[in-house]
C-alpha positions in Angstrom: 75.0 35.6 181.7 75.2 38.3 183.5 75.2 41.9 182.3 77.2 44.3 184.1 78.0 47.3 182.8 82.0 48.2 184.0 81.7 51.6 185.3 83.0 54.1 183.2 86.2 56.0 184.4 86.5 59.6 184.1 89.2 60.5 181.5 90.3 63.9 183.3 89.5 63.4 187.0 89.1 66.3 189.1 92.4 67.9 190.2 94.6 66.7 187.3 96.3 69.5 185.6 98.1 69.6 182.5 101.7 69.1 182.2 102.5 72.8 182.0 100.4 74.0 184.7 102.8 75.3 187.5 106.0 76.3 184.9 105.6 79.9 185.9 107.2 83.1 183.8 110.3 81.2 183.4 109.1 77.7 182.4 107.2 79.4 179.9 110.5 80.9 178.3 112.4 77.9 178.6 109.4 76.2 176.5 109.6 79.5 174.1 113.2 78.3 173.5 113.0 74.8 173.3 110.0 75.2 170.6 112.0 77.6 168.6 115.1 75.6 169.2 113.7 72.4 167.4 112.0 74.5 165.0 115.1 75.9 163.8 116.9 72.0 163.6 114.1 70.7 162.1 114.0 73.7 159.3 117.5 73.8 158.9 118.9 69.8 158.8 115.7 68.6 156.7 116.6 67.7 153.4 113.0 68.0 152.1 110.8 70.3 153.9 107.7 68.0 153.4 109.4 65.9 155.7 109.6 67.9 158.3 106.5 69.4 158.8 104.9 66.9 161.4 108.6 68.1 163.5 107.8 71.4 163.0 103.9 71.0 164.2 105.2 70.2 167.5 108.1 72.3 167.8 105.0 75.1 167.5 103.3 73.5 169.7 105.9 73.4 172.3 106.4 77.2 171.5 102.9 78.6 171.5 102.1 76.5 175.1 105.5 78.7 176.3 104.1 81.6 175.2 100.9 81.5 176.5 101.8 79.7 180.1 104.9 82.5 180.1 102.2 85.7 179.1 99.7 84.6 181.1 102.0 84.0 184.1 103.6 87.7 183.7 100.3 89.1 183.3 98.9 87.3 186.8 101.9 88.6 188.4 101.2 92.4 186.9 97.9 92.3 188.2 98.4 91.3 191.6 101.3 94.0 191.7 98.4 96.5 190.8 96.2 96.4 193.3 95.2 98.7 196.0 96.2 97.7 199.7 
């Protein structure tokens, strides 16, 4: 018997970005209104609001990743505006 080891693989190998990594400023606002989108059908066609809550976790999800790939975008683009030639 033989004991090799298999090797083990990486689980984020260099160069692999998230999903949401090149939306821009406008990606991030189309994710804004998808996530409050969903929220809102989630909130407003559940008959019991317990039942809706694991919905609603990823509509917020969806939003807060749109809000933060969208701010963070704006604010890249504000700072390279500001600089001196």
């Amino acid at each position: 018997m033989t004991d090799k080891q298999p090797e083990a693989q990486d689980p984020m190998p260099v160069g692999s970005d998230p999903w949401w990594a090149g939306l821009g400023p406008v990606g991030g606002g189309v994710l804004v209104v998808l996530g409050l989108g969903i929220g809102a059908v989630v909130f407003l066609r559940a008959p019991d609001w317990l039942d809706g809550l694991p919905h609603l976790y990823g509509a917020a999800k969806v939003l807060v990743i749109g809000l933060v790939v969208g701010g963070t975008a704006l604010l890249a683009r504000r700072r390279r505006g500001n600089r001196p030639e």
